[in-house]
N, C-alpha and C positions, 0 to 999 in steps of 0.2 A: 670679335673685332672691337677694339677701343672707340669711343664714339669721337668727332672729332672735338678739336680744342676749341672753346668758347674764341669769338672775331676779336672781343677786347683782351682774352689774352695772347693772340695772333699777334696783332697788332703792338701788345705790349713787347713783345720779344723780336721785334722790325719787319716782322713779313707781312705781308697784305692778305689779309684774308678777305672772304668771298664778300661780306658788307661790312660798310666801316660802323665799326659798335658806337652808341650813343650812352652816354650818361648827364647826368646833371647835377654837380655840386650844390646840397643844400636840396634837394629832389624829395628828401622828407622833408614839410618843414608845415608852415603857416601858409602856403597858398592852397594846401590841404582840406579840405573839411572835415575828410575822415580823422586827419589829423589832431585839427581844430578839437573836434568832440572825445578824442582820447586825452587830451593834454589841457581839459579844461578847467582841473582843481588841482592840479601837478606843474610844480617846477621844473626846470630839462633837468638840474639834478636829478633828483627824484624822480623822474620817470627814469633816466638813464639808470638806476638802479634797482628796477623790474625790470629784469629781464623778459619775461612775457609778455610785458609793454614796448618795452624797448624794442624787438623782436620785432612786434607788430609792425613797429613805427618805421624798422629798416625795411617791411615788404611793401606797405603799401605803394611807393611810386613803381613797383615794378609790375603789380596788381594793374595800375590803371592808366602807366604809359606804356608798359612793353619795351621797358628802357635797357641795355646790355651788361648791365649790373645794379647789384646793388651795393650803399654805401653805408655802412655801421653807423647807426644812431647813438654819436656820444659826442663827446666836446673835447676840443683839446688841452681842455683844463681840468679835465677828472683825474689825471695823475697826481698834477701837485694837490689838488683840492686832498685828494684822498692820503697823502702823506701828511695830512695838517694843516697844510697853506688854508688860511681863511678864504674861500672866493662863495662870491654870490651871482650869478648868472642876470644880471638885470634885464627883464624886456625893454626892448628898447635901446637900447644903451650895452650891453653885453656884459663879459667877463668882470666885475671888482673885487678888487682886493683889500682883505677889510685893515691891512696893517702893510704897506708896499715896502719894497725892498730897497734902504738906505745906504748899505756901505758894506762890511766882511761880516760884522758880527750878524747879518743876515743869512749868511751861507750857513749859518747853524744849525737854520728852521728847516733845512731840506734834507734828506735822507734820502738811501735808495729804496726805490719802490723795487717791495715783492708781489707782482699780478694777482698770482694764486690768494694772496691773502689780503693784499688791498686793495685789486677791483673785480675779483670774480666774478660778480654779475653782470663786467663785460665780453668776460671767458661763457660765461652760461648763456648769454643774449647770443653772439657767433654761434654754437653750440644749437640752439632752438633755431635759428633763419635759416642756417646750413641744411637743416633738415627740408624744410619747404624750397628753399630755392632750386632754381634752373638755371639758374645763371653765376657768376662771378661776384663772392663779397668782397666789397675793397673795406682793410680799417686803412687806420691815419692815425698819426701823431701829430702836435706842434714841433716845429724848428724852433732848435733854441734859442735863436733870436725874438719871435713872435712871441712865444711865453714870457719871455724876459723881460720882452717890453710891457707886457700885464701886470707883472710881478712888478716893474721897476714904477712906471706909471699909475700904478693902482687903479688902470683901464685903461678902455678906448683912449688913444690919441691922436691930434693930427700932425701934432711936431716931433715927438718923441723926444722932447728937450733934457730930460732927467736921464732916460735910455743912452743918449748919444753923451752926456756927460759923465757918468760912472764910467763908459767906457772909453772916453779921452782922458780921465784925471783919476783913473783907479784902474789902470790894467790887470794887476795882480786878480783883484776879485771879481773884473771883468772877465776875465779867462775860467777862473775857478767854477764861477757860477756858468757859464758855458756847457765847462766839462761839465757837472754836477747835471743839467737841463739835457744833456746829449745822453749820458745812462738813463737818465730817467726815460726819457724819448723811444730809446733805443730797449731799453727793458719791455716795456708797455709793447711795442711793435712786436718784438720777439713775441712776446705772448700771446698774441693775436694771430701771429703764423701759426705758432704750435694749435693754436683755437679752429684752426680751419680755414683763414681769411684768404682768398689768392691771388689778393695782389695790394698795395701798402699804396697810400699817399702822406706827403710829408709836407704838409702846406707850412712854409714861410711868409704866410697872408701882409706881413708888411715890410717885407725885407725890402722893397721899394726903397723906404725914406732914406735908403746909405748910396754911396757911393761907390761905386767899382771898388775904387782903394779900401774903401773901409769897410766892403763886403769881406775883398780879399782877406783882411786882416784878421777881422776883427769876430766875422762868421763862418766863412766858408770852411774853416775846418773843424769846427764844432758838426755840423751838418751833412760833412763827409763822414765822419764818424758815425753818425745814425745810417747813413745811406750805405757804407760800405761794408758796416755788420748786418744789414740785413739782406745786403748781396750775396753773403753767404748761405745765406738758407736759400737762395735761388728763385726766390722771390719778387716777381716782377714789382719796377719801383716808378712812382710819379711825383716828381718834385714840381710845387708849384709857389708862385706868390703873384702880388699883385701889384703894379705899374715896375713890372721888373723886367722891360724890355729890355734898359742897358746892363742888364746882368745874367741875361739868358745863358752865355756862354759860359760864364762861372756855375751857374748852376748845374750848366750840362756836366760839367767838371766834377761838380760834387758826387756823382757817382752815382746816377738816375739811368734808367731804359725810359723814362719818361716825360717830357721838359712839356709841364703846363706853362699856358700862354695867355694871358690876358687879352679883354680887349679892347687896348689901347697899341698891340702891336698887333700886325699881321699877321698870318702865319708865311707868306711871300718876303715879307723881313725875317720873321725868328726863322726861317729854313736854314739860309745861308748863315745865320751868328751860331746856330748850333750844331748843324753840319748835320747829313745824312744819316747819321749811324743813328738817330733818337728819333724814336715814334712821337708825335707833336700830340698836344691835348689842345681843344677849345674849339673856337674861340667866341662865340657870339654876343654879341654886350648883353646882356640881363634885359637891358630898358626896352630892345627891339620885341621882346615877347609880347612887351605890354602895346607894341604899335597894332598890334593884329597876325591876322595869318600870313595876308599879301609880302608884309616887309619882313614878316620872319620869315617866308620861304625865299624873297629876293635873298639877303642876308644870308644866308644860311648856304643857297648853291654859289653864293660865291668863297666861303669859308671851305667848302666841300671841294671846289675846284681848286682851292690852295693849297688845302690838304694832299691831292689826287697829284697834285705838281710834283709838293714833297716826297710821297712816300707813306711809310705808317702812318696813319691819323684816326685819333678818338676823337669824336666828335663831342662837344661839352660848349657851355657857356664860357664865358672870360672870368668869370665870377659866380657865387650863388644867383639859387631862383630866388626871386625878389619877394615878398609877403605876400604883393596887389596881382600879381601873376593868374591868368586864367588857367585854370588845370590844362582845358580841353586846346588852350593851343600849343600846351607841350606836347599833349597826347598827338597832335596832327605832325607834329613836329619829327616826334621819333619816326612816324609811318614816312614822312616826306623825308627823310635822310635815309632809312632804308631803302626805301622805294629809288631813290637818287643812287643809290650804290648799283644797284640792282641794273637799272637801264645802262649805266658804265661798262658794264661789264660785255 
């Protein structure tokens, strides 16, 4: 007899399973200690490229919260990094890029990535966790938009003002670099199936700063493209970004079993904008963890009960865990969303 299918990939594929699975974006990270002490003379490059570290780094939240998967330790910048693109991962501050991307004769600098031979020891890190785990590894790529805005901005921003101009006053290489961002995307993901992974996230982390119209346009089918080639390997899929309530619907569109949710919407709003047929991810704000246990469990059985409304639901934050985060009230966290499914029943 087959054993049954893990609840987050129930869930993934619309059915309700017996409790709703929990994870948490960013569940490896700096609110860690074990973390802390592995990663204390190593850059996330660099660790990202031990795989034995790497490895590590993907078990521990599942080690110490009992969380419903685990999520591949790597960045969404190891693709282009590793075709050449200058980036430097700054604490604090994140992704830079040491030379950003100007106009066409930049589409030069990118090539398409071969896995196998430019980031195998993200193929060998799946490879090692696969073996220990019990549960579900999710990888993830960047949306081509999110990259782009690295690439274009030469980091973090909060206007995307250079982003949002090459792509009003330079269409041609606005599109091109798209495509170019979607194979690279789309290659890396394949290979991470073929690696073992079972199930992909596709964070669009700021696809927020557009507009309907200009999602429509200018991303969403850059992002269909990543989404609907790796539909074919049958591969359960979670498209997410952030302050992207008015774009839930397009996103469902882009060709996801999985519409993450911020939390800045509901999941009682995002039901009805993305219709029944998508299992909902989220939603908890980040900041509630840090109030204590009380208001993360108030919080938490209300997101639970919006969830239970809809239909499918992964239970997750709106966003990553935060640095200042207390381990132990995520650990109470996962037992009191289980424990909450459990008495449902």
């Amino acid at each position: 007899m087959n054993p049954p299918e893990p609840p987050l990939l129930v869930a993934a594929r619309g059915d309700i399973p017996s409790q709703v699975p929990v994870w948490f974006m960013r569940q490896a990270g700096r609110s860690l200690p074990e973390y802390r002490a592995l990663r204390a003379n190593e850059s996330i490059l660099e660790a990202i490229q031990r795989p034995d570290l790497a490895a590590e780094i993907t078990l521990q939240p599942v080690r110490r919260y009992g969380v419903d998967a685990a999520i591949l330790f790597s960045d969404i910048v190891v693709p282009v990094a590793a075709i050449g693109v200058g980036v430097e991962i700054v604490p604090g501050r994140g992704p830079v890029i040491a030379e950003p991307f100007r106009g066409a004769s930049d589409l030069l600098r990118l090539r398409p990535l071969i896995p196998e031979e430019d980031t195998p020891y993200v193929l060998e890190t799946i490879a090692i966790a696969k073996r220990e785990l019990n549960v579900p590894l999710i990888g993830f790529a960047g949306a081509p938009f999110t990259v782009a805005s690295y690439l274009i901005e030469g980091g973090p921003s909060r206007t995307f003002t250079r982003t949002k101009a090459l792509m009003y006053n330079d269409e041609p290489t606005w599109f091109a670099l798209m495509e170019a961002l979607a194979e690279i995307a789309l290659a890396s993901l394949r290979s991470q199936v073929a690696a073992g992974v079972d199930a992909i996230q596709l964070f669009d982390s700021w696809a927020g700063a557009l507009s309907r119209r200009d999602y429509a346009r200018y991303v969403l089918p850059a992002s269909r493209h990543v989404l609907e080639g790796i539909g074919a390997t049958g591969t359960p899929r979670i498209h997410f970004g952030v302050g992207t309530g008015e774009l839930l619907e397009l996103m469902a569109g882009a060709g996801t079993d999985v519409i993450g949710v911020d939390w800045r919407t509901s999941l009682a709003d995002a039901s009805p904008r993305v219709g029944r047929g998508y299992c909902l991810q989220g939603n908890l704000d980040p900041a509630v963890v840090l109030a204590g246990v009380a208001a993360t469990h108030r919080e938490a059985a209300r997101i639970l009960q919006e969830g239970a409304d809809h239909g499918p639901h992964i239970f997750n934050l709106g966003h990553g865990v935060l640095p200042e985060t207390d381990p132990g009230v995520l650990t109470d966290l996962v037992e009191f969303v289980h424990n909450f499914a459990r008495a449902a029943t």
